[in-house]
TIZAKE-609326 format. One line per 8 residues: their letters; for each residue x, y, z of C-alpha. Coordinates in nm, 4 decimals, decimal comma. Layout:
// residues N
a	X/Y/Z; ...
***
This chain:
// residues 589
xxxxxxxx	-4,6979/12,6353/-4,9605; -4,7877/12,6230/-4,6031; -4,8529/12,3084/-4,4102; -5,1441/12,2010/-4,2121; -5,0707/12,1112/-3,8861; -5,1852/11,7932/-3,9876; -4,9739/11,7607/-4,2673; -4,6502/11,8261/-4,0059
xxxxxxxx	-4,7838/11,5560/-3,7498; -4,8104/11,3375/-4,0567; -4,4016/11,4549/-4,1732; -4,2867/11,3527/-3,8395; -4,4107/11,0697/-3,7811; -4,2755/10,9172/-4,1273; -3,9439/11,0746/-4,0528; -3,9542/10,8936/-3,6982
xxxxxxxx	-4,0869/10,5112/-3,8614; -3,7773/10,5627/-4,0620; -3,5648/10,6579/-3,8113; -3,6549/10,3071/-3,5809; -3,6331/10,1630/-3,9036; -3,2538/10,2631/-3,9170; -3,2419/10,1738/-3,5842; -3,3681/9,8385/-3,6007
xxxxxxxx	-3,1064/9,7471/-3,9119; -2,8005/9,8492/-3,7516; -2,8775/9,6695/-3,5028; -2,9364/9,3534/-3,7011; -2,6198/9,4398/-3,9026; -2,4199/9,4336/-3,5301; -2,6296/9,1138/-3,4792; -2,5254/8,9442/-3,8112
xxxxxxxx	-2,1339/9,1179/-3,7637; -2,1369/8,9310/-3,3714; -2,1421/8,5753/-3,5498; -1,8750/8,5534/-3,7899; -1,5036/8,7447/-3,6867; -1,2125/8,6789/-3,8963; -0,9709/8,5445/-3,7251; -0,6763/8,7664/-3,5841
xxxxxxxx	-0,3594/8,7738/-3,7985; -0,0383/8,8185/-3,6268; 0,2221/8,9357/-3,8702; 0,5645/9,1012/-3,8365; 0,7933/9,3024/-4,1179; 0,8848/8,9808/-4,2434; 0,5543/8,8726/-4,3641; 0,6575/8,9746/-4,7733
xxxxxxxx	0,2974/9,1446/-4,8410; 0,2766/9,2392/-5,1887; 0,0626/9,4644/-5,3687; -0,0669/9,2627/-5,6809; -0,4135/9,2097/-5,5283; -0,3306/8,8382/-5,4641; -0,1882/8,9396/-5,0894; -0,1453/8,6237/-4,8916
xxxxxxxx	0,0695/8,4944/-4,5502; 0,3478/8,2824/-4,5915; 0,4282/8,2467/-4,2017; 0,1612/8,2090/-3,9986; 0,2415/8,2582/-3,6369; 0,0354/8,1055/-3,3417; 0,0703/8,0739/-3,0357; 0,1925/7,7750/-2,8929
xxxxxxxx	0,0385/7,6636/-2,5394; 0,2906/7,5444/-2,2377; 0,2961/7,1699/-2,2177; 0,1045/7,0302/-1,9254; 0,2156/6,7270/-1,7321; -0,1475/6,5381/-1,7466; -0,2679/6,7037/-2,0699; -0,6528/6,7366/-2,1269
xxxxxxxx	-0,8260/6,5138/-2,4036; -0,9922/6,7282/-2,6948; -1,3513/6,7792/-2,6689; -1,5289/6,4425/-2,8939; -1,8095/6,4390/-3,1132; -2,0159/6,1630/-3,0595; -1,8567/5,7618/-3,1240; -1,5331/5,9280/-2,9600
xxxxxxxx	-1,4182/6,1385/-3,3016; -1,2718/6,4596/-3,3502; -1,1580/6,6702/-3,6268; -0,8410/6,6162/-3,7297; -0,6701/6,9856/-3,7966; -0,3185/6,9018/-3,9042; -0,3569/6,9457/-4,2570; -0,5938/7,2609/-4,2432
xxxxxxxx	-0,4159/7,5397/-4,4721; -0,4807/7,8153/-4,2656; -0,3127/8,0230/-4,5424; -0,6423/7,9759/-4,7451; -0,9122/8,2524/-4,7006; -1,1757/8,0788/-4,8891; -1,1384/7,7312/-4,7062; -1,4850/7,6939/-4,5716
xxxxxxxx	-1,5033/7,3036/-4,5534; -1,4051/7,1356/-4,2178; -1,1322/6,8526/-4,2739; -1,2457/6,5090/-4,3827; -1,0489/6,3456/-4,1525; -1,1167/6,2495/-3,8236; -0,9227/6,0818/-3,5363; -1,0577/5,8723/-3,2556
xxxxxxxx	-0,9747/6,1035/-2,9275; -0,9857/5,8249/-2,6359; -0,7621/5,5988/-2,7915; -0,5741/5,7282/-3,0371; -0,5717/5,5352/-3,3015; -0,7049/5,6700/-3,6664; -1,0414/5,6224/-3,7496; -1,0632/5,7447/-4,1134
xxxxxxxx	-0,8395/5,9239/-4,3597; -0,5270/5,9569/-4,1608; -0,2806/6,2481/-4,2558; 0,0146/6,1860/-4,5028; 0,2165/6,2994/-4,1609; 0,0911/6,0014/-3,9705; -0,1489/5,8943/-3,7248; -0,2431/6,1958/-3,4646
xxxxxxxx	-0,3136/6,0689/-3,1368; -0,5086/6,3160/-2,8823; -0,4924/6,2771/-2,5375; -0,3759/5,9708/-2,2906; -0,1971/5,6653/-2,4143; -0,0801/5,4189/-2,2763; 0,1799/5,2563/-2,3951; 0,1708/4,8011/-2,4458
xxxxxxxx	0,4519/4,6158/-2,2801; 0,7130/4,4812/-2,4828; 0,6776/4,1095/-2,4331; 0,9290/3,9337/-2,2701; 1,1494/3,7024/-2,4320; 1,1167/3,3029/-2,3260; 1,5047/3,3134/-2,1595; 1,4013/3,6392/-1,9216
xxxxxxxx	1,2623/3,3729/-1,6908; 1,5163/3,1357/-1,5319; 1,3624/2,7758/-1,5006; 1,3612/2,6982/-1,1130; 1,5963/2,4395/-0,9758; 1,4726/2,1657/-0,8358; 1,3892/2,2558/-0,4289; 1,2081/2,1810/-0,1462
xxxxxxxx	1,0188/2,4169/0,0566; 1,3056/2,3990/0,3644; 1,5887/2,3004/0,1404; 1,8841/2,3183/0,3414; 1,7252/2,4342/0,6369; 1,6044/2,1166/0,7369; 1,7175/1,7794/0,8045; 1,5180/1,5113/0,5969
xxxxxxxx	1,5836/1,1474/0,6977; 1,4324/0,7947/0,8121; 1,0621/0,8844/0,9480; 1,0446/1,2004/0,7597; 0,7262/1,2493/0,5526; 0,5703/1,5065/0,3419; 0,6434/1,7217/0,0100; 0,9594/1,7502/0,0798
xxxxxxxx	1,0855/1,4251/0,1185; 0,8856/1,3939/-0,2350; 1,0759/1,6228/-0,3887; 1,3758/1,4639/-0,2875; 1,2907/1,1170/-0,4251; 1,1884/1,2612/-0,7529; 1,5386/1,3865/-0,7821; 1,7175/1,1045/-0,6639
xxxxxxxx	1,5661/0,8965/-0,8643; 1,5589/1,1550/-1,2020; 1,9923/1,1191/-1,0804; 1,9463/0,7361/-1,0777; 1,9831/0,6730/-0,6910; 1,6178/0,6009/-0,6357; 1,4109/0,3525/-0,8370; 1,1123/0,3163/-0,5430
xxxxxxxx	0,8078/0,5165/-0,5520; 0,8059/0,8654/-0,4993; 0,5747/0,8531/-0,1885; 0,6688/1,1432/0,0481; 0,7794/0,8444/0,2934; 1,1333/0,8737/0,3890; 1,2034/0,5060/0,4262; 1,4722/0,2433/0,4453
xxxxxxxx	1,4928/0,2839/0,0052; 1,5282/0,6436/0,0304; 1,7954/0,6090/0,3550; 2,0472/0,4238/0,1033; 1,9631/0,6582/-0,2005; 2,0905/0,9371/0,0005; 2,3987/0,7543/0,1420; 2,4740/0,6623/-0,2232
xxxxxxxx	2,4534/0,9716/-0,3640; 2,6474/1,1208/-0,0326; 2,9315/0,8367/-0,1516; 2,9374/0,9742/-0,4802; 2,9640/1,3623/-0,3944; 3,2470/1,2849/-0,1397; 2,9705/1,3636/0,1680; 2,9467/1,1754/0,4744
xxxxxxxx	2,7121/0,8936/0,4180; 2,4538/0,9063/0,7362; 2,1636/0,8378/0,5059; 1,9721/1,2126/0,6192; 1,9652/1,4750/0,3820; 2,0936/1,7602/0,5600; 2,1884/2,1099/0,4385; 2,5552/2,0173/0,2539
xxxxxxxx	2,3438/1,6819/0,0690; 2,0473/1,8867/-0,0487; 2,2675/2,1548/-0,1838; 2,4631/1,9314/-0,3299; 2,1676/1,7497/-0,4553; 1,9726/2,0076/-0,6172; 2,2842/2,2169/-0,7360; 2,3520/2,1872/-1,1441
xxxxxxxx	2,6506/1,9907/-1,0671; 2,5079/1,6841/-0,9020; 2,6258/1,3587/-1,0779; 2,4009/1,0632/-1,1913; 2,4570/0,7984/-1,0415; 2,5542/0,6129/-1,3688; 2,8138/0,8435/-1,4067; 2,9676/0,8331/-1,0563
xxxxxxxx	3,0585/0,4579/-1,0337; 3,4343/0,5340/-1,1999; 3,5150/0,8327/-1,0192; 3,3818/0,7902/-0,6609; 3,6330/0,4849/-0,5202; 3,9530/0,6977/-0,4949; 4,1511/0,8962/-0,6322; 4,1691/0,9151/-1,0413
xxxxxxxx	4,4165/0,7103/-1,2688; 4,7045/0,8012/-1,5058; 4,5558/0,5476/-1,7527; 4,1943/0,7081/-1,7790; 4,3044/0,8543/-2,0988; 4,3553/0,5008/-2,2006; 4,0699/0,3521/-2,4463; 3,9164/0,0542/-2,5032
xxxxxxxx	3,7835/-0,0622/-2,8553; 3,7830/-0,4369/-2,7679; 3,4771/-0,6055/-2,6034; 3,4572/-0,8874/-2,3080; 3,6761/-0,9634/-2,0486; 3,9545/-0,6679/-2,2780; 3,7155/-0,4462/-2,2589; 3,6411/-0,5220/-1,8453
xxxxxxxx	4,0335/-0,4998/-1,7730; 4,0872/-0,2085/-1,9658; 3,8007/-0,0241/-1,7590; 3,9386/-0,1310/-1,4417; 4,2500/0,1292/-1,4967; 3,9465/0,4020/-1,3438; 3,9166/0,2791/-1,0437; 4,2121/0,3767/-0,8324
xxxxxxxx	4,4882/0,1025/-1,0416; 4,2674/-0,1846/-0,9125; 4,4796/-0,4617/-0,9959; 4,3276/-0,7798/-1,1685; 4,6362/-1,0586/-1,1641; 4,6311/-1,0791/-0,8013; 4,4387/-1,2940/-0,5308; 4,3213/-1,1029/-0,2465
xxxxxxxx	4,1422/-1,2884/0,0746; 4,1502/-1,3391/0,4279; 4,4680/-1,1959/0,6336; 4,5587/-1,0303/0,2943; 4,6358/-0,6341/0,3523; 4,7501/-0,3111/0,1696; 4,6759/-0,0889/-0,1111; 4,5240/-0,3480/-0,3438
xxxxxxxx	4,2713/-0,4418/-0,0741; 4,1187/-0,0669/-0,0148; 4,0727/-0,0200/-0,3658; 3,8779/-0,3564/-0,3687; 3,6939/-0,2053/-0,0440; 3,6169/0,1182/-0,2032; 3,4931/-0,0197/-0,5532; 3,2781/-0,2251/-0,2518
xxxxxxxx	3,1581/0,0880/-0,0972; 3,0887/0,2108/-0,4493; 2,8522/-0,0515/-0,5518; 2,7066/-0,0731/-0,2016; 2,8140/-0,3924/-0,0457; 2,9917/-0,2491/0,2103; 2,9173/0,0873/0,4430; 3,2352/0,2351/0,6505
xxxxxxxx	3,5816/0,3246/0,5513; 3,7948/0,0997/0,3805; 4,1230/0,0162/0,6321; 4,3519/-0,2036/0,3748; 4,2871/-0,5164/0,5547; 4,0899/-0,7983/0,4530; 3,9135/-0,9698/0,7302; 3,5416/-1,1489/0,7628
xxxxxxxx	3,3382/-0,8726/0,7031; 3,5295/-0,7760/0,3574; 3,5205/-1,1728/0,2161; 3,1470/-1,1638/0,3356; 3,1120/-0,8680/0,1095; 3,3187/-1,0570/-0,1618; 3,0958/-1,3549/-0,1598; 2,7860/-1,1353/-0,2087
xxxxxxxx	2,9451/-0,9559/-0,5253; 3,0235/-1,2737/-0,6064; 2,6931/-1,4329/-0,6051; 2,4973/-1,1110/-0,7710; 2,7110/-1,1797/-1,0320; 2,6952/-1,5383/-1,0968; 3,0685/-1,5898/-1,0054; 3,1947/-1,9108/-0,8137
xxxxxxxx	3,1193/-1,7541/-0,4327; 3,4545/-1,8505/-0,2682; 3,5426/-1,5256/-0,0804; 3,8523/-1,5070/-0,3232; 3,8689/-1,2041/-0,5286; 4,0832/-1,3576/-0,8056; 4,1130/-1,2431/-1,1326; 3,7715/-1,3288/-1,2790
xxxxxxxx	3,6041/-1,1871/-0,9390; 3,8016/-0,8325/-0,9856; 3,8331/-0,7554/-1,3410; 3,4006/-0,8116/-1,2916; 3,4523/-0,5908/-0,9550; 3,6478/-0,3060/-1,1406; 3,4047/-0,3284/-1,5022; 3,1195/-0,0837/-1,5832
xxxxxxxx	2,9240/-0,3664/-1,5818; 2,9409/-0,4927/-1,2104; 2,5951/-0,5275/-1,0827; 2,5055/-0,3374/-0,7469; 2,4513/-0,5173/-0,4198; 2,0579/-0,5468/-0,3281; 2,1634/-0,4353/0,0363; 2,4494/-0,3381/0,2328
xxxxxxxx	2,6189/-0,6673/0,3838; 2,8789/-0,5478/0,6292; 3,0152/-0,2440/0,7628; 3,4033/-0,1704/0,8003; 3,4661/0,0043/1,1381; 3,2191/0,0049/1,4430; 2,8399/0,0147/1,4878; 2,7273/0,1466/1,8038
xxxxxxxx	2,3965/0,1497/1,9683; 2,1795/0,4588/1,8465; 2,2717/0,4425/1,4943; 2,0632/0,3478/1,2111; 2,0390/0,2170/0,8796; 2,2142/-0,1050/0,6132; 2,5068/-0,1715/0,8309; 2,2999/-0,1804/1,1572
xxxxxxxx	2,0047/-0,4283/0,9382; 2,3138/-0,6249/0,7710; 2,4146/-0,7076/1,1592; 2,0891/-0,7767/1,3010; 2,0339/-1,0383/1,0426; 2,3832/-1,1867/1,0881; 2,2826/-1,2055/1,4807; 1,9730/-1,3602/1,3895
xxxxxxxx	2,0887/-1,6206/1,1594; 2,3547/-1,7171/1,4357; 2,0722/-1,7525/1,6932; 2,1367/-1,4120/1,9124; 1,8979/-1,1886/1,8126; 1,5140/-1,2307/1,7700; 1,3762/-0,8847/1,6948; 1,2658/-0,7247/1,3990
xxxxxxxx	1,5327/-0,6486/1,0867; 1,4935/-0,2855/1,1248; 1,7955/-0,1134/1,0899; 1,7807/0,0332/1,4673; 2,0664/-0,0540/1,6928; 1,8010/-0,0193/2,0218; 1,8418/-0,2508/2,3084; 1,7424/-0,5462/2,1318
xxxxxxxx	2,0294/-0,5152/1,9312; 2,2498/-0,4036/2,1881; 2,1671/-0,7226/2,4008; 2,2102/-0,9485/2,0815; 2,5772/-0,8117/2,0360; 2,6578/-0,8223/2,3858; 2,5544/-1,1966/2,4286; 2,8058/-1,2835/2,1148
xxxxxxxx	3,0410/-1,1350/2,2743; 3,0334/-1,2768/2,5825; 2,9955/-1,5991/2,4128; 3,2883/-1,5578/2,2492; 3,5504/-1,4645/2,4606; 3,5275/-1,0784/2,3453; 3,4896/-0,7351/2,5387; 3,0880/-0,7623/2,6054
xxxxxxxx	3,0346/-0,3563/2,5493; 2,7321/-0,4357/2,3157; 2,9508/-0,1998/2,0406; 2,9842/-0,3834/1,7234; 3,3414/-0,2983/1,6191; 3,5604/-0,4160/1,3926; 3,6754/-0,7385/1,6360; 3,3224/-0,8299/1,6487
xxxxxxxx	3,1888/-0,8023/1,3205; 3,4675/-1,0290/1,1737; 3,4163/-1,2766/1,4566; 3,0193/-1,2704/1,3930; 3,0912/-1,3510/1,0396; 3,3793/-1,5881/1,0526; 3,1031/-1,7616/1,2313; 2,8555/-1,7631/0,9923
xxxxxxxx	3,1037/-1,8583/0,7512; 3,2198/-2,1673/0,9756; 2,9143/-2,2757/1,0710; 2,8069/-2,3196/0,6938; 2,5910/-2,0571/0,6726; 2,6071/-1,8265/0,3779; 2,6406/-1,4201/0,4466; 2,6325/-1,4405/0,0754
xxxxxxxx	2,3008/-1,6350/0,0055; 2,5185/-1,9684/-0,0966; 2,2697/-2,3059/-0,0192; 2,2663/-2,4294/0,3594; 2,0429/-2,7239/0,2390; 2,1770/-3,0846/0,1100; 1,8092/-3,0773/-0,1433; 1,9129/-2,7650/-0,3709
xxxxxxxx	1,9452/-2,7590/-0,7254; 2,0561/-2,5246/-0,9979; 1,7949/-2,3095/-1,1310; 1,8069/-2,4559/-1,5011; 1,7701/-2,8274/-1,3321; 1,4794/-2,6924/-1,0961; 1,2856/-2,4492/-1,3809; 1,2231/-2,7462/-1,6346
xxxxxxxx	0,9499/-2,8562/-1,3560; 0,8921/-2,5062/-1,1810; 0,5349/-2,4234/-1,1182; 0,3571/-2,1385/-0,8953; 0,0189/-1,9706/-0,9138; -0,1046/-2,2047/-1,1726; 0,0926/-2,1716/-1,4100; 0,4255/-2,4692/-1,4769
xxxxxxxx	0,7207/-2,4490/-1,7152; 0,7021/-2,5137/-2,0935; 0,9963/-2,6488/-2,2508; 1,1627/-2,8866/-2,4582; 1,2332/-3,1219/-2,1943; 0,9406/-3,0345/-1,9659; 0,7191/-3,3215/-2,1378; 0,4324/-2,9886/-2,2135
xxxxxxxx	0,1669/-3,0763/-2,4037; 0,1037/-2,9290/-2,7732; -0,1610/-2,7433/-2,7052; 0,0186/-2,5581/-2,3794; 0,3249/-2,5128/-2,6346; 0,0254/-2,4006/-2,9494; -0,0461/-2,1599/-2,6595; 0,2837/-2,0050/-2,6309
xxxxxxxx	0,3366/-1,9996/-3,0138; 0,0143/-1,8309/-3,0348; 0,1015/-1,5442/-2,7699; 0,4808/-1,5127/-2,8708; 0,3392/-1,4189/-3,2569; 0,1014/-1,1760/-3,1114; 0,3255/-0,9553/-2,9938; 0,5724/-1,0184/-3,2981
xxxxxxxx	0,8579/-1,2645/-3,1425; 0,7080/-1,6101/-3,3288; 0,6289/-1,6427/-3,7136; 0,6570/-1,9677/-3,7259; 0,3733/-2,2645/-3,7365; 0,1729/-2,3312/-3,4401; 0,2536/-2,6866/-3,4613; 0,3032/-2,7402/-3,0950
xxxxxxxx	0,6420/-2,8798/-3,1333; 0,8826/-2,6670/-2,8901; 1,1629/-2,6406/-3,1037; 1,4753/-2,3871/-3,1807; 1,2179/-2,1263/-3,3319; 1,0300/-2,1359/-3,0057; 1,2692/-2,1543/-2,7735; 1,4997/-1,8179/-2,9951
xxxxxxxx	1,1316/-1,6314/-2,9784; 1,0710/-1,7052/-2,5856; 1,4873/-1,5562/-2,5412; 1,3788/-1,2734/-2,7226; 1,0303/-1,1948/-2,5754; 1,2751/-1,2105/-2,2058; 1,5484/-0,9823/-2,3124; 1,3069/-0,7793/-2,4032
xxxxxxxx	1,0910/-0,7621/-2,0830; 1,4562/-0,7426/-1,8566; 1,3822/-1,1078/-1,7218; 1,6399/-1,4146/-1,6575; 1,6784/-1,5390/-2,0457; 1,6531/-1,9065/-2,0122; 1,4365/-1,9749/-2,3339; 1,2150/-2,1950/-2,1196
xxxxxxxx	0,8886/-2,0582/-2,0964; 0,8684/-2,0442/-1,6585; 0,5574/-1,9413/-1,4253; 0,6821/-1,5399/-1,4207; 0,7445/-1,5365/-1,8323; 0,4176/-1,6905/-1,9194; 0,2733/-1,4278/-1,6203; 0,3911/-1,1740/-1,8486
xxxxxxxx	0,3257/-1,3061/-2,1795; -0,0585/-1,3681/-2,1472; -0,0732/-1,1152/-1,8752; -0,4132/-1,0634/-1,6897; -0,2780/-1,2176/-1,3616; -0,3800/-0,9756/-1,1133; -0,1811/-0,8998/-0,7988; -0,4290/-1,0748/-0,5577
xxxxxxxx	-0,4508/-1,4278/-0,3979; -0,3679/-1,5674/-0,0199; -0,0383/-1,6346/0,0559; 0,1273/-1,7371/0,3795; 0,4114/-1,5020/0,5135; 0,7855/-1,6536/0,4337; 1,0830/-1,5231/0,6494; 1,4223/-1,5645/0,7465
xxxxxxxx	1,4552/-1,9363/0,8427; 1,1694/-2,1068/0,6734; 1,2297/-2,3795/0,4501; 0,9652/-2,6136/0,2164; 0,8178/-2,5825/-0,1438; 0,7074/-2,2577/-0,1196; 1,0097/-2,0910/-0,0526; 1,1736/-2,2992/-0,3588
xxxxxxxx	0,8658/-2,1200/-0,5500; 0,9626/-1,8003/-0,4249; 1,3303/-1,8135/-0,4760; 1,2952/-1,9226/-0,8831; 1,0508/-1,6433/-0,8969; 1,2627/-1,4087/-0,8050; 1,5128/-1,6159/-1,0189; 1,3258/-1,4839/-1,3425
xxxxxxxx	1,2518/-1,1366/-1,2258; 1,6440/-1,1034/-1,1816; 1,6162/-1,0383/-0,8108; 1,7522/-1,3776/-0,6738; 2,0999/-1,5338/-0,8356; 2,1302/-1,8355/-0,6125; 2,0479/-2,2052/-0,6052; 1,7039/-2,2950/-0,5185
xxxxxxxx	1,7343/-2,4419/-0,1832; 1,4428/-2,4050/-0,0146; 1,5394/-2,2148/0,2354; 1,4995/-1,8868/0,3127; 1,8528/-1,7890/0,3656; 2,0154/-1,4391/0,3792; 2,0546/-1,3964/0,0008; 1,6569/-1,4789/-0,0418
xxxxxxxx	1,6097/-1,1723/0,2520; 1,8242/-0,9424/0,0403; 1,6567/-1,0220/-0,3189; 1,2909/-1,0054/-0,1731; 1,4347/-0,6349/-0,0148; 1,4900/-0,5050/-0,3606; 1,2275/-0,6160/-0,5013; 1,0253/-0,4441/-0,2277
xxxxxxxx	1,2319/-0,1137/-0,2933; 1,1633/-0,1021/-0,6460; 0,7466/-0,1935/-0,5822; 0,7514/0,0906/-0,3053; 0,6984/-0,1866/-0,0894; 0,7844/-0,1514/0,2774; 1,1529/-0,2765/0,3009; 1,1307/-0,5671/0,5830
xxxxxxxx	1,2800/-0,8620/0,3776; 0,9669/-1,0587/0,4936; 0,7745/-1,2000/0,1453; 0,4216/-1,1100/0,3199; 0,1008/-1,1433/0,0964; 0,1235/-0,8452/-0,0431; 0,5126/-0,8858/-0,1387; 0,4139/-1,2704/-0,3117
xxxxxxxx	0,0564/-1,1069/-0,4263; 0,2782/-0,8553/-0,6578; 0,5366/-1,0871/-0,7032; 0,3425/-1,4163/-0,8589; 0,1567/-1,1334/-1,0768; 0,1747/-1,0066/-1,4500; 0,2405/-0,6639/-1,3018; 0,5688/-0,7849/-1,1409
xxxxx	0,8801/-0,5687/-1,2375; 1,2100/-0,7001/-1,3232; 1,4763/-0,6237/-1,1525; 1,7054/-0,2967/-1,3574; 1,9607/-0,2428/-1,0360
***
């Protein structure tokens, strides 16, 4: 059959709509075949392909990239997560589902599902410090800023003298207050601790005393006492297990063989007499080396030792005075009293103050008690001299001294606080009537009324000394709880009930008031007030004589050292304003 023309247009163009239609699906499939490619399988001969349909890998090789030094964090989804891949079995051609779990990529750490392997951490980490244990750090010594670099003495002021009187006094060579004022207190806390570490004792902390001082090795001063006077003994292994005066004689074997059966005094010499002058440097009543000879200025020291510690003040150093001198127990001297060897003009400190008020109790000098050998001082010496047939060179030397206190001693004076006045009495005779700042003795024989007495009672069982009746009736019970309220406080146990223990039993006295200024020379009432103050506050151990002698100057200078007072030895108001107070500190030297 022939076809129309018609018919043959109508043939071709079918032919040619199936022909784009062809087109237009292979196409799409090269479309559809463009999103999904298997991935690439490397394999080598040792693969083990087998032909039971069930073909699989068992090695899968890929490549692995070269590690970078700064590698590059994996892309995140959003929160910072990731897939995690490690436990993908690539092995598995019908694994279509991504993995559950998913790490967090900036830090690390496994957000959900970790891998039996472990956590998977993806890029930087960095890795927390071990801490460091408590002993890596090495507690600092004790230092100042210029620690042996610079010299710290009298005038001084600042952080670094602070420093330094917090440890002397932590070492038991200070007890003032820690005031960044390098005074007269601090001078003879250095010089003591210099005596102790075998240092030349100037009183200035230079660089050898503040290494010494802040090194691990520096002694306390309780310590030091036994070992600083001299050499050591072949009977320190020797023990003691008996008590009182035993005890006392058996301790004395530390000090050098001090002997204790043997009178020492004036124009006596030799080996027993240093060691007594040494166990004198030791507890500060003399400055100087000790020369084996025992002249003026070693009995003045004697009588002073003597008189601190309530022994008969003869100058003697018998047997009572040195098995005290050579005991733990042997109280230290308030201030220095004499110095062995010469003093010359320039110097400073307790040897040159110990003179000046010897020269000023004799008449010759009229300045201030200040420790400075200036011209004052100079002239003072050099008029004594002169006066008394001696080189006039104004140099205190060893001549001199002995001459200025033989005449003290001869003239009746006391360099060792004795009484210079025909009206003193003992200070249990004067205390049953004593009476300062309003307040006057209670006692058995002080003729107090019952209701002052109730009134002790009262205060006494408040703080737990008295359970007794208040019956007013100063009796045993009383008098055993007033002893032990004393003891307790550190004051002078008398079991009378004075001005300074009812200060500090009811308390409340402030440290305020007018007072007139008491010095060197005065005499009167108010010096006798003074004197049995200091009495109970342990400061003062002499008669009350009602005058104010040299022993009255050296107990009002401690207690001005330990109130971080200025050290003069003048009771101004504000020395009797602290003292005749409840605030008032016994004396612990």
């Amino acid at each position: 059959m022939k076809r129309t023309r018609n018919e043959f247009r109508k043939g071709g163009a079918s032919a040619a709509k199936r022909l784009a239609l062809a087109l237009v699906l292979i196409a799409a499939c090269a479309l559809m075949t463009a999103c999904y490619m298997e991935p690439d399988r490397v394999v080598d001969a040792g693969n083990a392909l087998d032909n039971s349909g069930n073909q699989n890998f068992q090695t899968v090789i890929t490549d692995t990239p070269a590690p970078t030094d700064t590698p590059t964090p994996a892309p995140t989804s959003a929160g910072g997560q990731q897939m995690d891949w490690s436990a993908w079995t690539f092995g598995d051609d019908n694994a279509t589902n991504a993995p559950s779990s998913t790490i967090n990529a900036n830090t690390g750490v496994t957000a959900t599902n970790p891998p039996s392997g472990g956590t998977i951490t993806v890029g930087l980490t960095t890795a927390t410090p071990k801490p460091s244990s408590p002993s890596a750090t090495a507690t600092p010594k004790p230092t100042t800023s210029s620690a042996a670099s610079s010299t710290l003495k009298q005038g001084s002021s600042g952080s670094d003298v602070k420093t330094l009187q917090q440890r002397l006094k932590d070492l038991g060579y200070y007890t003032g207050s820690v005031d960044g004022k390098f005074g007269a207190g601090t001078a003879e806390a250095v010089k003591a601790f210099q005596r102790a570490h075998n240092l030349t004792a100037d009183g200035k902390a230079g660089k050898n005393t503040q290494t010494a001082l802040y090194s691990s090795s520096a002694k306390k001063a309780s310590a030091t006492s036994s070992s600083s006077s001299g050499s050591s003994s072949k009977n320190n292994s020797s023990s003691s297990s008996s008590s009182g005066n035993s005890s006392s004689s058996s301790s004395s074997s530390s000090y050098t063989n001090g002997r204790t059966d043997v009178y020492l005094q004036l124009g006596s010499s030799g080996k027993q007499v240093k060691i007594l002058q040494n166990r004198l440097i030791v507890l500060g009543y003399l400055t100087g080396t000790a020369d084996g000879e025992f002249g003026s200025t070693t009995e003045a020291a004697v009588k002073a030792f003597q008189k601190r510690n309530s022994i008969y003040d003869d100058g003697v150093a018998g047997p009572t005075t040195l098995t005290k001198l050579y005991s733990s127990s042997a109280k230290k001297a308030s201030s220095v009293v004499a110095n062995l060897g010469s003093i010359r003009p320039g110097t400073n400190g307790s040897a040159v103050r110990a003179l000046q008020q010897q020269l000023k109790t004799l008449g010759y000098y009229s300045g201030s008690v200040d420790g400075d050998y200036g011209s004052g001082t100079t002239a003072a010496v050099t008029a004594f001299q002169q006066a008394n047939g001696l080189e006039a060179d104004g140099i205190a030397g060893k001549a001199t001294q002995n001459a200025i206190y033989a005449a003290i001693n001869g003239g009746g004076s006391s360099s060792g606080g004795g009484s210079s006045s025909g009206s003193s009495t003992s200070p249990a005779s004067y205390g049953t009537k004593a009476s300062s700042n309003g307040y006057t003795t209670i006692s058995a024989n002080s003729g107090s009324s019952s209701s002052n007495v109730k009134a002790v009672q009262s205060a006494l069982s408040a703080k737990g000394y008295y359970n007794g009746e208040y019956d007013g009736s100063y009796g045993s019970g009383t008098e055993q709880a007033v002893k032990d309220f004393q003891k307790a406080m550190g004051l002078r146990v008398t079991g009378m009930a004075g001005p300074t223990t009812q200060r500090l039993l009811y308390g409340g006295t402030s440290a305020s008031g007018s007072y007139s200024k008491l010095q060197q020379g005065d005499t009167g009432s108010k010096v006798k007030q003074l004197q049995y103050a200091l009495y109970e506050l342990k400061y003062y151990d002499g008669d009350i004589t009602g005058t104010y002698d040299t022993a009255t100057t050296n107990a009002v200078l401690t207690f001005q050292q330990v109130h971080g007072l200025e050290m003069d030895g003048i009771a101004g108001q504000q020395t009797q304003q602290i003292l005749f107070s409840s605030s008032a500190i016994p004396c612990n030297i």
